[in-house]
C-alpha positions in Angstrom: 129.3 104.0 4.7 127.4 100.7 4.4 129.5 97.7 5.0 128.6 94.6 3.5 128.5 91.6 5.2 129.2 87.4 3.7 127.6 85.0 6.0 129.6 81.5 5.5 130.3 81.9 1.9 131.3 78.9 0.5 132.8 79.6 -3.0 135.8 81.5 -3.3 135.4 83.5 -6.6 132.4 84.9 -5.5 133.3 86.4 -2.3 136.7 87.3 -4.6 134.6 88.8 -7.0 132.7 90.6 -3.7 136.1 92.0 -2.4 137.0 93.5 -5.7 133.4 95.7 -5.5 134.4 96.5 -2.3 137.7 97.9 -2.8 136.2 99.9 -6.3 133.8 101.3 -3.6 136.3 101.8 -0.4 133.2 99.4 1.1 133.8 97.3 4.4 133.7 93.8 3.6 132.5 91.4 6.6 132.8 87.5 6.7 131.3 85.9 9.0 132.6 82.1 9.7 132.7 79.1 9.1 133.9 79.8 5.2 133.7 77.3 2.8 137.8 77.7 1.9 141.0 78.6 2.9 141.1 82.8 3.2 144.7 81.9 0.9 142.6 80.1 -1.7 144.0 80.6 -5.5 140.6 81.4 -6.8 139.6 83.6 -4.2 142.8 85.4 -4.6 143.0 85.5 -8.3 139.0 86.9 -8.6 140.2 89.7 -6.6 143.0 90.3 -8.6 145.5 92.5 -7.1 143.1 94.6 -5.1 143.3 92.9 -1.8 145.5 95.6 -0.5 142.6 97.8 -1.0 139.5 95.6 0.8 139.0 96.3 4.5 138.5 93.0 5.3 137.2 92.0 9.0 136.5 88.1 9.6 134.4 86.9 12.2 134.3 83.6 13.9 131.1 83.3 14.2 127.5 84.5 14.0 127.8 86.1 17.5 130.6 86.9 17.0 129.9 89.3 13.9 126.5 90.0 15.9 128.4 92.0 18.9 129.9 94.0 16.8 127.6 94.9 14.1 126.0 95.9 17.7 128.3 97.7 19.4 128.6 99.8 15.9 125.2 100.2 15.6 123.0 100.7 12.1 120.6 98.7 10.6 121.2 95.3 9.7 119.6 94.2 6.3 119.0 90.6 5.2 119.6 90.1 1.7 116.8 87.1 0.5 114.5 85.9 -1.8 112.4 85.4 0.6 112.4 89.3 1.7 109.6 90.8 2.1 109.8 93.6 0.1 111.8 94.9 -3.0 115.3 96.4 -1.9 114.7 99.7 -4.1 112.2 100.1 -2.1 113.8 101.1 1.5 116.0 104.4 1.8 119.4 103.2 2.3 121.4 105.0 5.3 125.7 105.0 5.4 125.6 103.0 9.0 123.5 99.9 7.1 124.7 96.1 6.4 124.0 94.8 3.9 123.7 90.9 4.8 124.2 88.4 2.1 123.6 84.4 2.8 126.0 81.5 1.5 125.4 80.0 -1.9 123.7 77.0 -1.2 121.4 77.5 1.2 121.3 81.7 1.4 120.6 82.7 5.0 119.2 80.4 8.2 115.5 81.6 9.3 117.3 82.4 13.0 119.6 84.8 11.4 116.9 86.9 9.2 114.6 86.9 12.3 117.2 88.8 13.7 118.0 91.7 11.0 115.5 95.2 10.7 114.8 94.2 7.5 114.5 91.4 4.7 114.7 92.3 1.6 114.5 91.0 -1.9 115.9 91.4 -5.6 112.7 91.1 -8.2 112.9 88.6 -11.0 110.8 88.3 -13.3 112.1 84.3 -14.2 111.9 83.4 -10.7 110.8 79.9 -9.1 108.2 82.6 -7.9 106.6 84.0 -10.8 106.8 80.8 -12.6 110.8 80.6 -14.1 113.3 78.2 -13.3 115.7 80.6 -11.0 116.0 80.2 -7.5 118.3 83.4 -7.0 121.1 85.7 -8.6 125.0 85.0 -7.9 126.0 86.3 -4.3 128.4 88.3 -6.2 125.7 89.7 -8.8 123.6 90.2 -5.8 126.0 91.7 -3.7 126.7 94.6 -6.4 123.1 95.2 -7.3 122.8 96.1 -3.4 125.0 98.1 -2.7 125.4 100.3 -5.6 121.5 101.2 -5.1 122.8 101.9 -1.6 125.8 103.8 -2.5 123.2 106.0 -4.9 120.8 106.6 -2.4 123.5 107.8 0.0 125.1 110.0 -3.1 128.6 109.9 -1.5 130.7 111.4 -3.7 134.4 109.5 -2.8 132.0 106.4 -3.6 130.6 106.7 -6.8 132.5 108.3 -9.9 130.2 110.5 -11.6 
């Protein structure tokens, strides 16, 4: 199954909101360290609502941490950006992927995407890029846009309802 993967988030209803998509879709949810709050944060807790007991949760306490890991388990790692390089409906998803998701403020450090398989992109029509006013989607927005196109692709059936 893919696992998705928070580098240094930084605000805690998001990566709530993140953990509560992850235990809807028995997903592996990765953060990788420094965060930007306390894991026993209110907010973080109360966007997650009472599924916490349901979100695999691995933290990581560091970049190379994560990296050995994500290594030693092998799969693709994919770098979520809007700088990617190509739109993510347009790879083929596999179950051993991660999906790689950069802080709020300043997404993900050049070192970091130069080291996934792939960087990819979520299209938007009112983008700084085409001419609009937005720089990028909530991590939490983006996060579920992701992976539920991953989760299609992959068809697993204790994943999606259907």
């Amino acid at each position: 199954m893919p696992r998705l993967v928070l580098f240094q988030p930084e605000i805690p209803p998001n990566t709530g909101n993140v953990a509560r998509t992850c235990a809807a879709t028995c997903t592996p949810l990765h953060l990788i360290e420094p965060l930007g709050f306390e894991i026993s944060d209110r907010t973080l807790k109360r966007a997650g609502l009472d599924y916490w007991p349901w979100v695999e949760l691995h933290r990581h306490a560091s970049w190379q941490h994560f990296r050995e890991q994500q290594q030693q388990q092998g799969g693709r790692l994919l770098a979520l950006s809007r700088h990617g390089s190509q739109p993510y409906t347009n790879l083929r998803y596999r179950a051993d992927d991660w999906l790689l998701f950069g802080c709020e403020t300043a997404g993900l450090p050049a070192e970091v995407v130069a080291e996934a398989d792939a960087c990819l992109a979520i299209p938007m029509a009112g983008s700084v890029e085409n001419g609009g006013g937005v720089r990028s989607l909530n991590l939490a927005t983006a996060a579920g846009v992701v992976l539920f196109e991953a989760l299609r692709q992959i068809a697993s059936p204790s994943h999606i309802a259907g």
